[in-house]
PDB file of N, CA, C and O in Angstrom:
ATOM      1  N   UNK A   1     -36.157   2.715  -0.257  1.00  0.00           N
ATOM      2  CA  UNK A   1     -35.707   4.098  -0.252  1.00  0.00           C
ATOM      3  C   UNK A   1     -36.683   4.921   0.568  1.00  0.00           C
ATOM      4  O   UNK A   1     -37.893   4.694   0.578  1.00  0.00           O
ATOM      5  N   UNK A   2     -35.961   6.104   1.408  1.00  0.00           N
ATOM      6  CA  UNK A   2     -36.939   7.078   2.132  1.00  0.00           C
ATOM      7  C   UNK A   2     -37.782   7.720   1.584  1.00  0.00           C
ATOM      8  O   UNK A   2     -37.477   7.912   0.407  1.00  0.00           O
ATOM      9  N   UNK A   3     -38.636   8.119   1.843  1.00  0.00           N
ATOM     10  CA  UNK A   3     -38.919   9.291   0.976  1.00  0.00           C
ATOM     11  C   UNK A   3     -39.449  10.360   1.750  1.00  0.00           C
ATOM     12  O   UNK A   3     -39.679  10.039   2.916  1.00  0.00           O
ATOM     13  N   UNK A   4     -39.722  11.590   1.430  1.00  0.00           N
ATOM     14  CA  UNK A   4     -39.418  12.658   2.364  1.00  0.00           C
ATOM     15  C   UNK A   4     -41.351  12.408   2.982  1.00  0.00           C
ATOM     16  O   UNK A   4     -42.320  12.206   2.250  1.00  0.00           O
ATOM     17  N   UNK A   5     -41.335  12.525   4.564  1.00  0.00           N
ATOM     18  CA  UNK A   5     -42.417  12.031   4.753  1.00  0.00           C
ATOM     19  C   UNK A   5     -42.691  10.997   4.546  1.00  0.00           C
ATOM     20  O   UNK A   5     -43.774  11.041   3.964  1.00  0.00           O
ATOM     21  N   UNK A   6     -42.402  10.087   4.651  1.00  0.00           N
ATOM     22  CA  UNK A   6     -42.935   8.354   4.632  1.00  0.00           C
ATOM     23  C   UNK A   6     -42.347   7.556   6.081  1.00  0.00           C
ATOM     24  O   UNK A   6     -42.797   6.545   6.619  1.00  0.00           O
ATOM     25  N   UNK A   7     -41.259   8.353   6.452  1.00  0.00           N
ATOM     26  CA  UNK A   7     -40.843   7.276   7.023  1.00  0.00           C
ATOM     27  C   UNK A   7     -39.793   8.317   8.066  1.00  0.00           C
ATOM     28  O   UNK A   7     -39.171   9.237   7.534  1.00  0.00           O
ATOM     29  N   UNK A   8     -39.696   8.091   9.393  1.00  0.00           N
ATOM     30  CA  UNK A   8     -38.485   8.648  10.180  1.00  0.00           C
ATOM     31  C   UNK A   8     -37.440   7.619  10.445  1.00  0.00           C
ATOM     32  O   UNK A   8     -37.798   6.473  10.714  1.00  0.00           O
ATOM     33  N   UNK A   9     -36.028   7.972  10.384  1.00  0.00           N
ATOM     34  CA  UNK A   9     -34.955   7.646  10.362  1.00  0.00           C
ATOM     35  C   UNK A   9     -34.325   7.726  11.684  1.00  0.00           C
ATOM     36  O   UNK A   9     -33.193   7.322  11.952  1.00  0.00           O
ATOM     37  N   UNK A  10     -35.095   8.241  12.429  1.00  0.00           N
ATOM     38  CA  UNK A  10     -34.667   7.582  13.902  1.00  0.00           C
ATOM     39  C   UNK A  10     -35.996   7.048  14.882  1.00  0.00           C
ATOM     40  O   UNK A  10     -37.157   7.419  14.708  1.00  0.00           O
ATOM     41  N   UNK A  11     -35.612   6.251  15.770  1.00  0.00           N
ATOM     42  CA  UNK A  11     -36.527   5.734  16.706  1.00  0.00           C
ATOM     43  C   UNK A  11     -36.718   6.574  18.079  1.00  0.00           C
ATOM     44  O   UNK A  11     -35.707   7.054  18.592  1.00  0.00           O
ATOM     45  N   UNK A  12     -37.964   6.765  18.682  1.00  0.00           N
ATOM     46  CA  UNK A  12     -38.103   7.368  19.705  1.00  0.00           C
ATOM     47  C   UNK A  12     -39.430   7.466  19.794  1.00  0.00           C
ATOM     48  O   UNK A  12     -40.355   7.532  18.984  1.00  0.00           O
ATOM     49  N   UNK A  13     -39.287   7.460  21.317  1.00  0.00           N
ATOM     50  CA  UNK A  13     -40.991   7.389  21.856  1.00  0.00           C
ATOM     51  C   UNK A  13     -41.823   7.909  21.897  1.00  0.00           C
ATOM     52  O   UNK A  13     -41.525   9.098  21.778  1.00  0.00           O
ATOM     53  N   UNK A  14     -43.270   7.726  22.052  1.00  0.00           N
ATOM     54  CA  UNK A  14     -44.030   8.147  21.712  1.00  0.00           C
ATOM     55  C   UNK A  14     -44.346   9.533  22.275  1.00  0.00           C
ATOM     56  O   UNK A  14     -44.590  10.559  21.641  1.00  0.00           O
ATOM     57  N   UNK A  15     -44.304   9.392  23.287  1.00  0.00           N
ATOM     58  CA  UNK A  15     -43.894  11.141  24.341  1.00  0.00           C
ATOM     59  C   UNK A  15     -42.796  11.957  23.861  1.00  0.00           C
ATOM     60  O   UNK A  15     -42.943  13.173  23.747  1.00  0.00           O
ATOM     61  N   UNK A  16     -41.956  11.511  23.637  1.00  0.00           N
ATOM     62  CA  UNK A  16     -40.538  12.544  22.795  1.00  0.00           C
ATOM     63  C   UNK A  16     -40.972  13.144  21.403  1.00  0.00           C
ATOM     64  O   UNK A  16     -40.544  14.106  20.764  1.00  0.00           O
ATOM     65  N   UNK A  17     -42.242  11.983  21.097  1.00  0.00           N
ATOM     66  CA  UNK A  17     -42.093  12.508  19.634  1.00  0.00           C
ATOM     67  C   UNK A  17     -43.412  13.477  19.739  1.00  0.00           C
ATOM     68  O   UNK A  17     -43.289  14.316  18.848  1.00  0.00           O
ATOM     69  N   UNK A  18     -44.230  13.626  20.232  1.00  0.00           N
ATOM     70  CA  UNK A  18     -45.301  14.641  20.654  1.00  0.00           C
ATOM     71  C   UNK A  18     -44.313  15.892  21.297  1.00  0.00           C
ATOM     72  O   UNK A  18     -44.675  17.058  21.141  1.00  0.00           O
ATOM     73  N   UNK A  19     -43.312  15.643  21.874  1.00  0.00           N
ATOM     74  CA  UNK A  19     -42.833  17.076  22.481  1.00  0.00           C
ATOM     75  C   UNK A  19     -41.586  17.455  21.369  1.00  0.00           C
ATOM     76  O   UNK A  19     -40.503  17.931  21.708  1.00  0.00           O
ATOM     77  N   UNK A  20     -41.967  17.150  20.037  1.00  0.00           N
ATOM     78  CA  UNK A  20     -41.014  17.212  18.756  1.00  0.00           C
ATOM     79  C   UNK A  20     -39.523  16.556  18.643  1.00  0.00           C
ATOM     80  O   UNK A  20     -38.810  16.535  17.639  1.00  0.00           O
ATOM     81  N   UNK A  21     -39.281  16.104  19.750  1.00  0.00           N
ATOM     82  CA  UNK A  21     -38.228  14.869  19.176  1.00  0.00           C
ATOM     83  C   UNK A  21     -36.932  16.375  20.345  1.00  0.00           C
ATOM     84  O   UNK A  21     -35.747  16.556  20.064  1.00  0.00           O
ATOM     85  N   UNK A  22     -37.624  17.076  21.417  1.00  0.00           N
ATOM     86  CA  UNK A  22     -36.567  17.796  21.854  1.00  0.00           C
ATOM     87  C   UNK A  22     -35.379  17.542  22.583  1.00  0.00           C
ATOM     88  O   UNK A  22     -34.189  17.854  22.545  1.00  0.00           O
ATOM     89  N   UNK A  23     -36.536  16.522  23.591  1.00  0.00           N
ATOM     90  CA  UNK A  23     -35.448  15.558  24.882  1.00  0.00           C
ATOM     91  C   UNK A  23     -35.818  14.318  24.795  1.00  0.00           C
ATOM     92  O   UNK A  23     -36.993  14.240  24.437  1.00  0.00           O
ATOM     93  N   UNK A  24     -35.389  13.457  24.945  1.00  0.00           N
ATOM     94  CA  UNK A  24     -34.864  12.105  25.249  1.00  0.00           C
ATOM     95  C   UNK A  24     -35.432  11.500  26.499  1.00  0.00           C
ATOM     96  O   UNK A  24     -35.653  10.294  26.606  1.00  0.00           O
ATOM     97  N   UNK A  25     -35.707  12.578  27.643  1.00  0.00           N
ATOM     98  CA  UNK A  25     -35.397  12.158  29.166  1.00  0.00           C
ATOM     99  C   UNK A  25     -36.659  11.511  29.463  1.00  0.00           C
ATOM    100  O   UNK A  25     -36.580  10.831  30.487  1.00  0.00           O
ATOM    101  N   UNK A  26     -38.182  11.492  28.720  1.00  0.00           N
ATOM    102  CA  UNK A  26     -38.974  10.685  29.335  1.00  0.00           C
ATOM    103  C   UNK A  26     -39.066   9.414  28.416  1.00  0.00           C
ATOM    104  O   UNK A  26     -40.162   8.853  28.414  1.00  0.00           O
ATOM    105  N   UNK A  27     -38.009   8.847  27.586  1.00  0.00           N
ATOM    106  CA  UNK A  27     -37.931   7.527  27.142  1.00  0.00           C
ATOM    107  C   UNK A  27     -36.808   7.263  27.712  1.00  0.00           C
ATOM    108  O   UNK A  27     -36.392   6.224  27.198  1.00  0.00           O
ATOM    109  N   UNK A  28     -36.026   7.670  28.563  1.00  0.00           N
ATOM    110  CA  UNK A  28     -34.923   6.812  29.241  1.00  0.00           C
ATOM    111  C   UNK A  28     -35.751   6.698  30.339  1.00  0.00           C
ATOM    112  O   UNK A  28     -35.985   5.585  30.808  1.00  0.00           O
ATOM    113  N   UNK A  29     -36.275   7.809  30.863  1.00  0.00           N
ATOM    114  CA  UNK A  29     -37.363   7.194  32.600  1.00  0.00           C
ATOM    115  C   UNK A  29     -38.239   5.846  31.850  1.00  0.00           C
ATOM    116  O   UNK A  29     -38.291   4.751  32.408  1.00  0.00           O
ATOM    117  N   UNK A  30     -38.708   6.037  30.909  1.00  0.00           N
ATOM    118  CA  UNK A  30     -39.516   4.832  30.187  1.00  0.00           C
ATOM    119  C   UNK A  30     -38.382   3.316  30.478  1.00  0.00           C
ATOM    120  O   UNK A  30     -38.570   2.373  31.246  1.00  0.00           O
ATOM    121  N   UNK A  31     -37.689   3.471  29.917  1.00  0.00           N
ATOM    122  CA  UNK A  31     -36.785   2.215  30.282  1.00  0.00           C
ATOM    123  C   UNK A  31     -36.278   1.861  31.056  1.00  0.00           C
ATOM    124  O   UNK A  31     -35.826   0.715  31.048  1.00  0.00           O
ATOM    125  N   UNK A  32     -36.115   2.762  32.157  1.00  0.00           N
ATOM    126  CA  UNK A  32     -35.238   2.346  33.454  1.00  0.00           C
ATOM    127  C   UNK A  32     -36.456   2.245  34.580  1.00  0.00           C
ATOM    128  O   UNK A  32     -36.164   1.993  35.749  1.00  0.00           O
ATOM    129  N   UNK A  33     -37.684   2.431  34.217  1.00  0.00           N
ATOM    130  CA  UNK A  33     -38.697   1.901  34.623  1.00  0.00           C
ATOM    131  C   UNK A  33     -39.034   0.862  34.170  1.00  0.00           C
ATOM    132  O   UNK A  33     -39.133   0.101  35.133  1.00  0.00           O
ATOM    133  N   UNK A  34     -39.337   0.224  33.060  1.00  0.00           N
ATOM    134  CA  UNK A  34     -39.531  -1.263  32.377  1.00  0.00           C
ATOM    135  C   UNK A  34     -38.407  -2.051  32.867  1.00  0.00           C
ATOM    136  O   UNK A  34     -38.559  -3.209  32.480  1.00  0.00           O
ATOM    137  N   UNK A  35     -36.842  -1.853  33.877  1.00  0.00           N
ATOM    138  CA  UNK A  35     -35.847  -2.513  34.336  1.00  0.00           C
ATOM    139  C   UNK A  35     -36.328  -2.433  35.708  1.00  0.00           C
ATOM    140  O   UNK A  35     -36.629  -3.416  36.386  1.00  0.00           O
ATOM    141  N   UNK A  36     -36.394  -1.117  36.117  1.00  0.00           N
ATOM    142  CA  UNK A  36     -35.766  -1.260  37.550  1.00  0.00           C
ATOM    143  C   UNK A  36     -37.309  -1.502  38.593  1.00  0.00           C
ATOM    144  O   UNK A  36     -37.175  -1.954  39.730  1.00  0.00           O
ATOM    145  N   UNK A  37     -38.951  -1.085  37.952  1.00  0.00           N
ATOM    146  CA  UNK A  37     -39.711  -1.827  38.935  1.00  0.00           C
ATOM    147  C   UNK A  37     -39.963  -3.064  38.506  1.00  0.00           C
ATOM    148  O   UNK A  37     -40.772  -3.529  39.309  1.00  0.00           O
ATOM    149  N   UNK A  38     -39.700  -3.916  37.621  1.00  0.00           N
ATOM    150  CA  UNK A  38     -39.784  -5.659  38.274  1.00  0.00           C
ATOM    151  C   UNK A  38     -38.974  -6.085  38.757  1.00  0.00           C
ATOM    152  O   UNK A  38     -39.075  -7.218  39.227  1.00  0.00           O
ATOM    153  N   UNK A  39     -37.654  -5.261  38.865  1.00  0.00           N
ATOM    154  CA  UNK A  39     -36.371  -5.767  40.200  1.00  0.00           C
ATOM    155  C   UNK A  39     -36.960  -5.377  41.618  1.00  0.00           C
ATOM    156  O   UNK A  39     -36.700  -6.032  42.627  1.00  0.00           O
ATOM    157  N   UNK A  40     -37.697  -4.366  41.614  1.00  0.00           N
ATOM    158  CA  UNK A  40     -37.950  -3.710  42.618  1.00  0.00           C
ATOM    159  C   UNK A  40     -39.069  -4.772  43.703  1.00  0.00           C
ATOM    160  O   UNK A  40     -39.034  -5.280  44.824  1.00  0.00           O
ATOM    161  N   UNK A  41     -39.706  -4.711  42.901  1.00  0.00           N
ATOM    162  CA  UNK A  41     -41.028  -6.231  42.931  1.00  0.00           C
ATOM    163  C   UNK A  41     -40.543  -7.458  43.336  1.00  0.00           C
ATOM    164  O   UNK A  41     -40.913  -8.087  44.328  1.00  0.00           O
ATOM    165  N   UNK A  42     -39.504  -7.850  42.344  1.00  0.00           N
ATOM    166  CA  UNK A  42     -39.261  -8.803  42.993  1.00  0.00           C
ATOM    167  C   UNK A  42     -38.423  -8.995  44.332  1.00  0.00           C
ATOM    168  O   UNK A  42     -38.752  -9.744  45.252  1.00  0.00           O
ATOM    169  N   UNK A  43     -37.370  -8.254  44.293  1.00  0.00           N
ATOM    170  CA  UNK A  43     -37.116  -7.504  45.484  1.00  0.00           C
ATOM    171  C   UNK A  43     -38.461  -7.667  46.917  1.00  0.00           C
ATOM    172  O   UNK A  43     -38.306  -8.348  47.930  1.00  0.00           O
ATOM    173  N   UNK A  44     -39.365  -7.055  46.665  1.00  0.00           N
ATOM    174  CA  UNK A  44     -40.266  -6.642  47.425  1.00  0.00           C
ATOM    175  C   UNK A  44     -40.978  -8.614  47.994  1.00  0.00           C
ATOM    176  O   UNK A  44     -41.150  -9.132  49.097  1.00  0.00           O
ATOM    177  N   UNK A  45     -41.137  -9.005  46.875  1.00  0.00           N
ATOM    178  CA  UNK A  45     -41.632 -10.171  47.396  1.00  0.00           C
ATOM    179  C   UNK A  45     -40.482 -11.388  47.557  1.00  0.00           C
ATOM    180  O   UNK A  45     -40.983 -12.442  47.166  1.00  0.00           O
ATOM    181  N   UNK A  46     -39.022 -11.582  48.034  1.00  0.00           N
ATOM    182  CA  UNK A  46     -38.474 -11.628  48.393  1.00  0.00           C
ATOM    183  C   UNK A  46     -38.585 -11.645  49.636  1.00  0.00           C
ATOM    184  O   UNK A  46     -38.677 -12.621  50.382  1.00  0.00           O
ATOM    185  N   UNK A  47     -38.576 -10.329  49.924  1.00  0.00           N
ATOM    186  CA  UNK A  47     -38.127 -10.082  51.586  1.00  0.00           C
ATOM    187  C   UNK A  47     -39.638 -10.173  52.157  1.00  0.00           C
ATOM    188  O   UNK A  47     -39.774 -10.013  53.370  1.00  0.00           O
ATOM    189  N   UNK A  48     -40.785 -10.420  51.361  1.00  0.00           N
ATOM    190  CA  UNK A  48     -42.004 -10.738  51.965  1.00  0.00           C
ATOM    191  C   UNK A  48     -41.861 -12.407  52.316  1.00  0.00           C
ATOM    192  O   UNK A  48     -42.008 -12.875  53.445  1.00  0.00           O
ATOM    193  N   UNK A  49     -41.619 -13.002  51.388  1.00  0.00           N
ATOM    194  CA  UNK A  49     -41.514 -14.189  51.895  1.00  0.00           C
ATOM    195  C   UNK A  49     -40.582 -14.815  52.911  1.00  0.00           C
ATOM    196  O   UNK A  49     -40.788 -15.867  53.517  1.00  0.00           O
ATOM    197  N   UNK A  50     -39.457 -13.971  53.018  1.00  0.00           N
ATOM    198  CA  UNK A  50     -38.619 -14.182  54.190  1.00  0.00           C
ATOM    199  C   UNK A  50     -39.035 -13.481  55.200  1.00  0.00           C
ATOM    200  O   UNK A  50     -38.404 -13.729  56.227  1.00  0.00           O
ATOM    201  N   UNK A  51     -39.954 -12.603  55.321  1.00  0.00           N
ATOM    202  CA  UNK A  51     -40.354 -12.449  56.335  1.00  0.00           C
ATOM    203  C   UNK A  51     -41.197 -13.495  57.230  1.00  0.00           C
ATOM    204  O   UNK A  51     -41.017 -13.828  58.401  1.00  0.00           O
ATOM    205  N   UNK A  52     -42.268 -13.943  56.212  1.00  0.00           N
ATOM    206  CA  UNK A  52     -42.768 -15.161  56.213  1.00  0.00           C
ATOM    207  C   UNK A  52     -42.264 -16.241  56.818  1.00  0.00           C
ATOM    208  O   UNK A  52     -42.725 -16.853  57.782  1.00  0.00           O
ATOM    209  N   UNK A  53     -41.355 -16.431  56.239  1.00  0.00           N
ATOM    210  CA  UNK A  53     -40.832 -17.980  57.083  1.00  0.00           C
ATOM    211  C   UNK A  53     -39.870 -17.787  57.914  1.00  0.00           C
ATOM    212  O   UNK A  53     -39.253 -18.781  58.299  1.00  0.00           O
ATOM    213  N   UNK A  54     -39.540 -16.630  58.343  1.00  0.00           N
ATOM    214  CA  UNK A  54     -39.180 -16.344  59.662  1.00  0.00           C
ATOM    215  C   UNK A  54     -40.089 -16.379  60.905  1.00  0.00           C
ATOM    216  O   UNK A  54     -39.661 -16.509  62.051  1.00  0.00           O
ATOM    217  N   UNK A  55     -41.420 -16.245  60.558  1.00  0.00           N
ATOM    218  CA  UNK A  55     -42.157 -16.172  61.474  1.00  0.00           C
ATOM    219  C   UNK A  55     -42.658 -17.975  62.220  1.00  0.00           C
ATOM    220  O   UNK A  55     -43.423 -18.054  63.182  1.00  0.00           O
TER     221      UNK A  55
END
């Protein structure tokens, strides 16, 4: 059981919850950063290595 102060009933990050739980928008940049730079990376070393063995 909850009890008032023990425990929050929703999840959210650690930055949302310092700016009182107002916006959302720097735990979605949080996640679509934890997705989109190791695509990006890998991406990146990709076309490094084909550059590579083109040469």
């Amino acid at each position: 059981m909850l009890t008032e102060g023990g425990a929050r009933v929703w999840a959210i990050c650690l930055r949302c919850d310092a700016r009182g739980g107002r916006s959302l928008r720097g735990g979605w940049w949080m996640v679509i950063s934890w997705i989109a730079l190791p695509i990006l990376a890998l991406a990146a070393a990709v076309a490094l290595l084909e550059w590579l063995t083109r040469r």
